[in-house]
C-alpha positions as CSV (number, residue, x, y, z in Angstrom):
1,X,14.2,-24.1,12.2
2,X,14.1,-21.8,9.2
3,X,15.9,-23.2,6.5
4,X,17.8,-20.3,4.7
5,X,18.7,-19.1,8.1
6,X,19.2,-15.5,6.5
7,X,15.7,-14.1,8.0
8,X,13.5,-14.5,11.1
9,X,9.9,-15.5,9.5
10,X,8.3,-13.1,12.0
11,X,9.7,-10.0,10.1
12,X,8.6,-11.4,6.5
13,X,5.4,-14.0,7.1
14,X,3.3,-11.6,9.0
15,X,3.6,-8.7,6.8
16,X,3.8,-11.2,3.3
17,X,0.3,-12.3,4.1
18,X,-1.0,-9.4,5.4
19,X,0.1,-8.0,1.6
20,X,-1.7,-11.4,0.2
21,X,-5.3,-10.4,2.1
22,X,-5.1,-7.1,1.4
23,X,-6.3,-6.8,-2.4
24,X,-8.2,-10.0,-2.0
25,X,-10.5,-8.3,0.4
26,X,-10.8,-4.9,-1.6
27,X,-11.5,-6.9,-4.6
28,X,-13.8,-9.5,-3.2
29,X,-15.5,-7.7,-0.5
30,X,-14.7,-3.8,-0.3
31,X,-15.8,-3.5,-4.2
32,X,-19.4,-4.8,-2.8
33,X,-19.7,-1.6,-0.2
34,X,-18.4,1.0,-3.2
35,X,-20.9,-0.3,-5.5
36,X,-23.0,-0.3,-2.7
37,X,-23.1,3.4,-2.5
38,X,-22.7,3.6,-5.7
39,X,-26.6,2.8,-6.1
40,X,-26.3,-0.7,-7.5
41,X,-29.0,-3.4,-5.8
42,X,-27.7,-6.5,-3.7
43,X,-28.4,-9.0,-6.4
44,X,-26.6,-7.1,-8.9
45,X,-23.7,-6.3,-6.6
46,X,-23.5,-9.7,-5.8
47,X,-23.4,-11.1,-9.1
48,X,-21.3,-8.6,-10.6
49,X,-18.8,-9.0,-7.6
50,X,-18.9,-12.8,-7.6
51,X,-16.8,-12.6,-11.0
52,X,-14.0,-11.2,-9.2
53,X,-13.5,-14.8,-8.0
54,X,-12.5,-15.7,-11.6
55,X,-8.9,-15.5,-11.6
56,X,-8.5,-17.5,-8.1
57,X,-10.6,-20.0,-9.5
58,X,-8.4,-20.8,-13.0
59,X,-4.9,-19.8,-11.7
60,X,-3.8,-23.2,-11.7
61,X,-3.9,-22.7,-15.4
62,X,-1.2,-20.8,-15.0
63,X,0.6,-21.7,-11.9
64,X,3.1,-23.9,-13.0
65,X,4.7,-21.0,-15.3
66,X,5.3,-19.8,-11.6
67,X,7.3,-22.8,-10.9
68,X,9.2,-22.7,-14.1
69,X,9.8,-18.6,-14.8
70,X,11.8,-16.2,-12.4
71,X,12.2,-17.6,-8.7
72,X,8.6,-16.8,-6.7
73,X,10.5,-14.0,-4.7
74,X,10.6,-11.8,-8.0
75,X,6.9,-12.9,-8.9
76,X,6.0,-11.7,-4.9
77,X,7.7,-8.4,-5.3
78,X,6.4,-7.7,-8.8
79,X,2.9,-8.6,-8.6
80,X,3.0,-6.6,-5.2
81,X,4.5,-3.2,-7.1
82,X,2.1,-4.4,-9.9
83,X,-1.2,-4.3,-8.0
84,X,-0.4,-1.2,-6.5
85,X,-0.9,0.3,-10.1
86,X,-3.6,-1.2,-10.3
87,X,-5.4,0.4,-7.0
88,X,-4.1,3.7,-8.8
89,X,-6.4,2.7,-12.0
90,X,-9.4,2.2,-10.1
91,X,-8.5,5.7,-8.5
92,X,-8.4,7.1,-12.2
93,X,-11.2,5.5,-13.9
94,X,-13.7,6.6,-10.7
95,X,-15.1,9.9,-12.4
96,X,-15.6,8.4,-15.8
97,X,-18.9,8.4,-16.9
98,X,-18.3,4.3,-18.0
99,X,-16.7,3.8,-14.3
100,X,-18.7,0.5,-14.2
101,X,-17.2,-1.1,-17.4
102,X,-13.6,0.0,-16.4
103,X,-13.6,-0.2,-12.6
104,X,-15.1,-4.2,-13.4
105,X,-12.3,-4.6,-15.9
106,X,-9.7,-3.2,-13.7
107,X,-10.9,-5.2,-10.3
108,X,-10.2,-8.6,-12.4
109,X,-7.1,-7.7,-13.5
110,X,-6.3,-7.0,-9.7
111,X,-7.7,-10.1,-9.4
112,X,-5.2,-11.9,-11.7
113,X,-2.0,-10.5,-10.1
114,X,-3.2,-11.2,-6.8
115,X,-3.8,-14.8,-7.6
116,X,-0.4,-15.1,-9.2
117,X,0.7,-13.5,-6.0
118,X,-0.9,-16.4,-3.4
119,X,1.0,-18.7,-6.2
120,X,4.3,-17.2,-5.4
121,X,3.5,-16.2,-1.6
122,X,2.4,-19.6,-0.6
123,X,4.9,-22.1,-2.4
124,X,7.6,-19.4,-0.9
125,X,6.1,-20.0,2.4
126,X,6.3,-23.9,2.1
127,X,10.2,-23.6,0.8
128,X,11.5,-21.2,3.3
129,X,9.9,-22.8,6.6
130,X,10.5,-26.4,8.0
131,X,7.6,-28.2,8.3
132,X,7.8,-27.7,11.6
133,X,7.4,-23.9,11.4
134,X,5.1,-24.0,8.8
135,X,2.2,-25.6,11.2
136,X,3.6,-22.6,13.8
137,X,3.0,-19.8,11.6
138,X,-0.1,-21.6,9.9
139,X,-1.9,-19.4,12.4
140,X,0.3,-16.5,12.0
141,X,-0.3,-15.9,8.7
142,X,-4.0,-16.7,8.9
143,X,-4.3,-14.3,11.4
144,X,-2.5,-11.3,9.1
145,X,-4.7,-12.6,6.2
146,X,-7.8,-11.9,8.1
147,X,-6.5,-8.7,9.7
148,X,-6.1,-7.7,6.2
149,X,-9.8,-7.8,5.5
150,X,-10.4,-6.4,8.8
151,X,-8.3,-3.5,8.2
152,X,-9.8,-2.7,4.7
153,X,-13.2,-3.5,6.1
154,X,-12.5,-1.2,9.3
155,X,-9.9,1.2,8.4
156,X,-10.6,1.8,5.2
157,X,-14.0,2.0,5.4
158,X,-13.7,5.0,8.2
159,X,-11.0,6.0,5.9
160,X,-13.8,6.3,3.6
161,X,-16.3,8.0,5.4
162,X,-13.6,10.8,7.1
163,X,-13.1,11.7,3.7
164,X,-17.5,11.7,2.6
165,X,-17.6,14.4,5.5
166,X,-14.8,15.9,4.3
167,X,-15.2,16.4,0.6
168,X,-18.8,15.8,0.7
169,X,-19.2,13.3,-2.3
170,X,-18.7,9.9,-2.1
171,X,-17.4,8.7,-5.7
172,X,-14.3,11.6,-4.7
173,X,-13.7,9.7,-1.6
174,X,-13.6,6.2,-2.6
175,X,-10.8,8.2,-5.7
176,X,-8.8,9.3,-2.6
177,X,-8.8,6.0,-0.4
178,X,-7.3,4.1,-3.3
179,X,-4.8,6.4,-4.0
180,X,-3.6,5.9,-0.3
181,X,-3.8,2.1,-1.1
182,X,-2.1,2.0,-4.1
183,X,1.0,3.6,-2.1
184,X,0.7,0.9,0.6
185,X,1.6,-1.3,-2.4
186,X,3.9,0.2,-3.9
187,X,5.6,0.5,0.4
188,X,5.2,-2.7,0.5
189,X,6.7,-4.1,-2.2
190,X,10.0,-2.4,-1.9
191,X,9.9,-3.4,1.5
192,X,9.3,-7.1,0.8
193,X,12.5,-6.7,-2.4
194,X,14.9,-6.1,0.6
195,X,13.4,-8.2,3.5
196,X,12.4,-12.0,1.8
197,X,15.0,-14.5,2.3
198,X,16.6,-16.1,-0.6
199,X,15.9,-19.6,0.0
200,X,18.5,-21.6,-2.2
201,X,15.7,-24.1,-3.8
202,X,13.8,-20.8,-4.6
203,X,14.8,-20.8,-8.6
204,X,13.4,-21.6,-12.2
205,X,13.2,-25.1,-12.6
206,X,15.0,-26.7,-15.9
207,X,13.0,-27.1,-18.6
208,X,13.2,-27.0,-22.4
209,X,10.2,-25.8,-24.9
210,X,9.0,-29.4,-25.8
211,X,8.6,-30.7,-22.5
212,X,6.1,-27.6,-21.8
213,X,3.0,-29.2,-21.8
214,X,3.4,-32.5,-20.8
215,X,4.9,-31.1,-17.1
216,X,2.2,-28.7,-17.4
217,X,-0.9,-32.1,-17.9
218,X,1.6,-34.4,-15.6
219,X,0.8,-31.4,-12.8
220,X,-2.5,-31.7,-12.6
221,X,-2.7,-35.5,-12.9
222,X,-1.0,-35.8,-10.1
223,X,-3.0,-33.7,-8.3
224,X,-6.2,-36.1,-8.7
225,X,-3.7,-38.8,-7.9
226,X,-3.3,-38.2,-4.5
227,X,-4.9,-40.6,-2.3
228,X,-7.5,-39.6,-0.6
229,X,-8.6,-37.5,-3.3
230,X,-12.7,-37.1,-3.6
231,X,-13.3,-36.3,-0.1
232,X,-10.1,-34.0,-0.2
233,X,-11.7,-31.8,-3.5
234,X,-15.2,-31.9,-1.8
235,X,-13.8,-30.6,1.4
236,X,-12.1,-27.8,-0.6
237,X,-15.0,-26.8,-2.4
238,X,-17.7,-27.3,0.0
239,X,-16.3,-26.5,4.3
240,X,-17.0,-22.4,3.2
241,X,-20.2,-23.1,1.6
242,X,-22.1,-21.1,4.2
243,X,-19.3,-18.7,4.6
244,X,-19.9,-18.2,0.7
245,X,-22.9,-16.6,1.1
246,X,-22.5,-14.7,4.4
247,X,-19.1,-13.3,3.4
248,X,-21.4,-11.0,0.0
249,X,-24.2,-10.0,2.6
250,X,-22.8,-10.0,6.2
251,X,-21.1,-5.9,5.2
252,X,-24.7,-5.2,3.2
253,X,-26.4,-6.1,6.2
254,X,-24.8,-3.7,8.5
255,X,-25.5,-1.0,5.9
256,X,-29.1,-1.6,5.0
257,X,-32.0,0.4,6.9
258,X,-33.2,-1.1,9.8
259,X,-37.0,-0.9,7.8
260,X,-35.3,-3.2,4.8
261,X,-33.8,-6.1,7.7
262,X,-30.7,-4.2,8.1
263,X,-29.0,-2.5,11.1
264,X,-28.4,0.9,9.2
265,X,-24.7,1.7,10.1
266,X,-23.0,4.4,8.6
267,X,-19.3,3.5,7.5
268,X,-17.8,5.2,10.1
269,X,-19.8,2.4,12.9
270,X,-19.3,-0.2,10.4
271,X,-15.7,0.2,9.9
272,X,-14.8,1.0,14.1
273,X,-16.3,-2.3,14.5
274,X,-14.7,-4.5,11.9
275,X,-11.4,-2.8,13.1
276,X,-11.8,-3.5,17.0
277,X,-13.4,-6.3,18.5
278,X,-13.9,-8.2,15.4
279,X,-9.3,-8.3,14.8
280,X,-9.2,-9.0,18.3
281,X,-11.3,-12.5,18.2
282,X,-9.5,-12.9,15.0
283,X,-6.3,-12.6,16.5
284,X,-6.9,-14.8,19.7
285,X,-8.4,-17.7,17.3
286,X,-5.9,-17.7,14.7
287,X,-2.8,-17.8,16.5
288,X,-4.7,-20.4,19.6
289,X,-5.5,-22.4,16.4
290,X,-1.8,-22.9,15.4
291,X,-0.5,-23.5,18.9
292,X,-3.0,-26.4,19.5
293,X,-2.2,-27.9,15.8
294,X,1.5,-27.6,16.4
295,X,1.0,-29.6,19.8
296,X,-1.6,-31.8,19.3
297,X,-1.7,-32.2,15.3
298,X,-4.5,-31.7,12.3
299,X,-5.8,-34.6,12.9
300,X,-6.9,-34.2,16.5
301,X,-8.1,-30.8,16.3
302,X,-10.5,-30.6,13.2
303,X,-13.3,-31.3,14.8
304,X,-13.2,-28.8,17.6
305,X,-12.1,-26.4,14.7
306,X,-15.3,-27.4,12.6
307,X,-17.6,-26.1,15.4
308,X,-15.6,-23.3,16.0
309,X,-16.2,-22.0,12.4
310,X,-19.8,-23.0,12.3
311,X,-21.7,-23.1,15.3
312,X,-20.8,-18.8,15.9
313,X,-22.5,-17.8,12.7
314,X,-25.7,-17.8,14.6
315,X,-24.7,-14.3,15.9
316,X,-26.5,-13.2,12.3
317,X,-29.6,-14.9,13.3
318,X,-29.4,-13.0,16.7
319,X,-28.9,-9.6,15.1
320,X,-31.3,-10.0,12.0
321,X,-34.0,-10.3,14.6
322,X,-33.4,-8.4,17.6
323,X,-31.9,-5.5,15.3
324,X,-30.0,-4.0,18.2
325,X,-29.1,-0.4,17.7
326,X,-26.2,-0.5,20.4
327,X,-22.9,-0.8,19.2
328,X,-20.9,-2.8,21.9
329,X,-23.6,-5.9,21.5
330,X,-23.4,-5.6,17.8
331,X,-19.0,-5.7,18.2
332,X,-19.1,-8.6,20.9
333,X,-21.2,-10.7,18.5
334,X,-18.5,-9.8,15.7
335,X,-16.0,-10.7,18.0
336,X,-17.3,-13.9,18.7
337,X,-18.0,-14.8,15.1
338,X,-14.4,-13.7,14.3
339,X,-12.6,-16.0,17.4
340,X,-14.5,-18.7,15.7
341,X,-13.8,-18.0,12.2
342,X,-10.0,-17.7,13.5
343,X,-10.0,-21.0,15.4
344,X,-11.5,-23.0,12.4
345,X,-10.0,-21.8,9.3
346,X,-6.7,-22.7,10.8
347,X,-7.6,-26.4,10.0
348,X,-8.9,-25.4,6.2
349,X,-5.5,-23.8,5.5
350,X,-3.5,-26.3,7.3
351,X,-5.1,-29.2,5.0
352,X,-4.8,-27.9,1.8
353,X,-0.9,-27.6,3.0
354,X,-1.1,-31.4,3.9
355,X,-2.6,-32.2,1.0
356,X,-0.4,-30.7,-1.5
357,X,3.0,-32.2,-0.6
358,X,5.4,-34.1,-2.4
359,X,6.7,-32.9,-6.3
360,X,4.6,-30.0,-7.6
361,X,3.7,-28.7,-4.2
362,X,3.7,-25.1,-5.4
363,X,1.4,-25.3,-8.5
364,X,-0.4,-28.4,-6.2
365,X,-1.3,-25.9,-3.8
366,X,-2.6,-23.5,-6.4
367,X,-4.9,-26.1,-7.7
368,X,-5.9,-26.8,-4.1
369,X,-6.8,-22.5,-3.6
370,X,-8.5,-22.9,-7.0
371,X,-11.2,-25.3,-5.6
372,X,-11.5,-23.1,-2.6
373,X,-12.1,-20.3,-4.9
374,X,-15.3,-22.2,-7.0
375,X,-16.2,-23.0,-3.5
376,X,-16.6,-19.2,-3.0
377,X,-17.5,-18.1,-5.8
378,X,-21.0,-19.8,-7.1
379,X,-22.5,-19.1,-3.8
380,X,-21.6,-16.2,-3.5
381,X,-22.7,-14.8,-6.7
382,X,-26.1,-16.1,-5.6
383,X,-26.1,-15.1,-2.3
384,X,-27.8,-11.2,-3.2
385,X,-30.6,-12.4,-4.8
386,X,-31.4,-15.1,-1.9
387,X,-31.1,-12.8,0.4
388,X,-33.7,-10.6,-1.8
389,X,-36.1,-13.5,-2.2
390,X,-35.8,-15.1,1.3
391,X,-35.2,-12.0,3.4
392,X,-32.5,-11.2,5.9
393,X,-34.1,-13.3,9.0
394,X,-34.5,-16.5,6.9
395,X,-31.1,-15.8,4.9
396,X,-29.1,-16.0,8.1
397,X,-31.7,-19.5,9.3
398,X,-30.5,-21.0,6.2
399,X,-26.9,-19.9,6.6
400,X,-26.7,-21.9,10.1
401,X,-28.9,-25.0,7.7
402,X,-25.8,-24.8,5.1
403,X,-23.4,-25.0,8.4
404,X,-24.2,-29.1,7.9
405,X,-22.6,-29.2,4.7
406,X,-19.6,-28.7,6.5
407,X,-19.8,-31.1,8.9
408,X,-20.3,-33.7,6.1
409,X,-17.6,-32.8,4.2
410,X,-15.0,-33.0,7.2
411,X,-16.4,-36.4,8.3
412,X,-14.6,-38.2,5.3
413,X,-10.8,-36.8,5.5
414,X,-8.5,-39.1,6.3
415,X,-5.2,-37.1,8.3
416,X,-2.1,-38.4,9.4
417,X,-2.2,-38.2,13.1
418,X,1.4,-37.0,13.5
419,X,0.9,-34.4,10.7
420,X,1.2,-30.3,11.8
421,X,3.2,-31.5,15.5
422,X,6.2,-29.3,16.0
C-alpha cells in the first residue's frame, strides 16, 4: 500500500524517473554523439565525457544537506525547473567560438543538479512506497530510467537529424534540440510541483549548527558499517564494469564508417532503432524483472539476472564482424541486448535499495549511487582510446572477457531470502 495514500505511484514514479534518466543520458551519453559531429576523436570524446561522471561520483559529499534542508519534494521540483535552464545554456553557448570550454562547464553543472536530483528522487521513492511496492515498481522505474536514454538516444537523435536536413548545419540543430529539451524540463517540473505526494516523514530533519559535521562523518561511517560491507562496495563498483566501457562506444560504433569497424548509420537509423525495438526489450525485461523479484525475492533471482545482463552483450561481437547493413538484424540484436540489460539491472538497483536501509537511508543510498558512478566512470573515460588501440572487433571480445568480473563480484553477496517479496 502507498503510505501517504494521497497519490497512485503509477501517475508520479513512472514519469519521476523518466525525469531522473533524462539529463543523465544527454549528459553522459548524448554529449558523446554532439562532440561526435562536432569533429572531436573517440579518445578525446571519451575522456572529456567521462568527467561528466564527477558530480554522481562525490554527491554523497553533499547528500546529507538533502536530508537536512527543504523536504526532497522541493529539491525534486527545483532541481527539475533548474536543469531545464541549464539545457537552455548549452543551447546559448553552442555558436560561441569557446563552445568547448563553456558547453564542458555547463554539462557538469547539469551534472550536479541532476545528482542532487537522484538524492531527492530516490530517498522520496523509498519514503512514499511500502516496501512492498517499492520491489513492485523497482522495475517500473528502471524501465522509465532506461526509456529515458532510449528516448534521448532515439528521439532526440532523429530530432537531431530532421532538423540537419532542415537547417542544413549541424551545430544549429543540436541549438534547437536543446531548446525543445529545456522546455520538457521546465513541463515537467511544474507538472511534478502539483502531482508528488506529500509524504508526512518527507521534512527537514532537526538539527542545530554544531551538530553539523559530526551527523555529516556519523553518515558515512555507518555506511562502511553495514555488515556485509566489502563484497557490497565491490559489487557496486565493479557488476557494470563491462557496461562501462560499452555504454562510451556502443552509440560511436553505429556512427563510425563501416571502413573504420563501424556500421555507418546516419542519426536518423541510429535514433529509429534506439527508439523501437531496443525500448521494447527494455520494457519487457524491466518490468518481468520486478514481477519475478516481488514473487520470488532478490535473493533467488540474481543469478538468472547476472546472465541476463551479461551473456547478450555478445550481440557487439556479432555486429563488429559481420557488419550487417540491414536494419531489422541490427534492431533485433539491440533488442535482445536491451531485454537483457532490462532483466538484470533490476537486481543492481534492487540491492543498493537492500543495502541502504535502516537510519540515513536517503544520503546511504547516495553513497551507494556514488560507487556506482566511480564504477562508471574510470572505465569509461578509458574506454575511447581502447577501443583506438585494440579495434572495434577485439574491443567488443574483451567486453564479453570483462563480463566475468561480474560474475565474481555477485558470487560474494550475501541477501536475505525473504527480501523484495510482495
Amino acid at each position: 500500500m502507498q503510505r501517504t495514500g494521497q497519490r497512485n505511484p503509477w501517475a508520479w514514479v513512472p514519469s519521476l524517473y523518466f525525469a531522473e534518466g533524462l539529463p543523465y543520458v544527454i549528459v553522459i551519453t548524448l554529449s558523446v554523439v554532439m562532440y561526435k559531429q562536432l569533429g572531436l576523436g573517440n579518445a578525446e570524446v571519451a575522456y572529456y565525457t567521462g568527467w561528466f561522471y564527477l558530480p554522481w561520483l562525490i554527491k554523497p559529499l553533499w547528500s546529507p544537506f538533502v536530508d537536512l534542508l527543504k523536504t526532497k519534494r522541493w529539491w525534486i521540483v527545483t532541481m527539475q525547473l533548474l536543469m531545464g535552464v541549464g539545457m537552455a545554456g548549452i543551447a546559448f553557448t553552442l555558436p560561441m567560438a569557446s563552445y568547448l570550454q563553456w558547453t564542458l562547464a555547463i554539462f557538469w553543472l547539469l551534472a550536479f543538479s541532476s545528482a542532487t536530483h537522484d538524492v531527492a528522487a530516490d530517498g522520496f521513492y523509498m519514503m512514499a512506497l511500502s516496501e512492498g511496492d517499492q520491489s513492485f515498481f523497482v522495475g517500473i522505474r528502471s524501465t522509465f530510467y532506461r526509456l529515458a536514454t532510449l528516448t534521448a538516444q532515439g528521439g532526440m537523435l532523429i530530432l537531431v537529424d530532421w532538423l540537419m536536413r532542415r537547417c542544413g548545419d549541424e551545430r544549429e540543430a543540436w541549438i534547437m534540440a536543446f531548446l525543445v529539451v529545456a522546455a520538457l524540463f521546465v513541463v515537467v517540473g511544474l507538472y511534478h510541483a502539483w502531482q508528488l505526494p506529500h509524504p508526512s516523514n518527507d521534512a527537514p530533519r532537526d538539527f542545530a549548527v554544531r551538530n553539523l559535521l559530526k551527523e555529516f562523518a556519523h553518515t558515512f561511517v555507518t555506511f562502511f558499517q553495514k555488515e556485509g560491507a566489502l563484497p557490497a562496495l565491490l559489487f557496486m563498483l565493479l557488476f557494470r564494469f563491462p557496461e562501462a566501457q560499452l555504454s562510451k562506444m556502443g552509440v560511436l560504433f553505429l556512427m563510425d564508417p563501416i571502413s573504420e569497424g563501424g556500421l555507418g548509420l546516419t542519426l536518423e537509423q541510429i535514433g529509429v532503432i534506439q527508439g523501437t525495438l531496443g525500448p521494447i526489450g527494455l520494457t519487457l525485461g524491466g518490468i518481468l524483472g520486478g514481477v519475478c523479484i516481488s514473487r520470488g525475492g532478490l535473493k533467488r533471482w540474481l543469478w538468472p539476472m547476472v546472465w541476463a545482463i551479461s551473456l547478450p552483450d555478445i550481440v557487439y561481437v556479432y555486429l563488429s564482424y559481420v557488419q550487417p547493413a540491414n536494419l531489422y538484424v541490427v534492431s533485433s540484436c539491440l533488442f535482445i541486448e536491451q531485454f537483457g540489460y532490462g532483466f538484470g539491472f533490476t537486481a543492481y538497483m534492487l540491492f543498493l535499495i537492500y543495502y541502504a536501509r535502516g537510519t540515513h537511508e536517503t544520503a546511504h543510498y547516495a553513497i551507494a549511487t556514488a560507487f556506482m558512478a566511480a564504477g562508471m566512470m574510470l572505465p569509461g573515460m578509458m574506454a575511447g582510446a581502447l577501443q583506438e588501440w585494440m579495434g572495434y572487433r577485439l574491443f567488443f571480445v574483451w567486453i564479453m572477457a570483462c563480463c566475468a568480473v561480474t560474475f565474481v563480484v555477485s558470487a560474494f553477496l550475501k541477501i536475505d531470502k525473504n527480501f523484495g517479496k510482495k
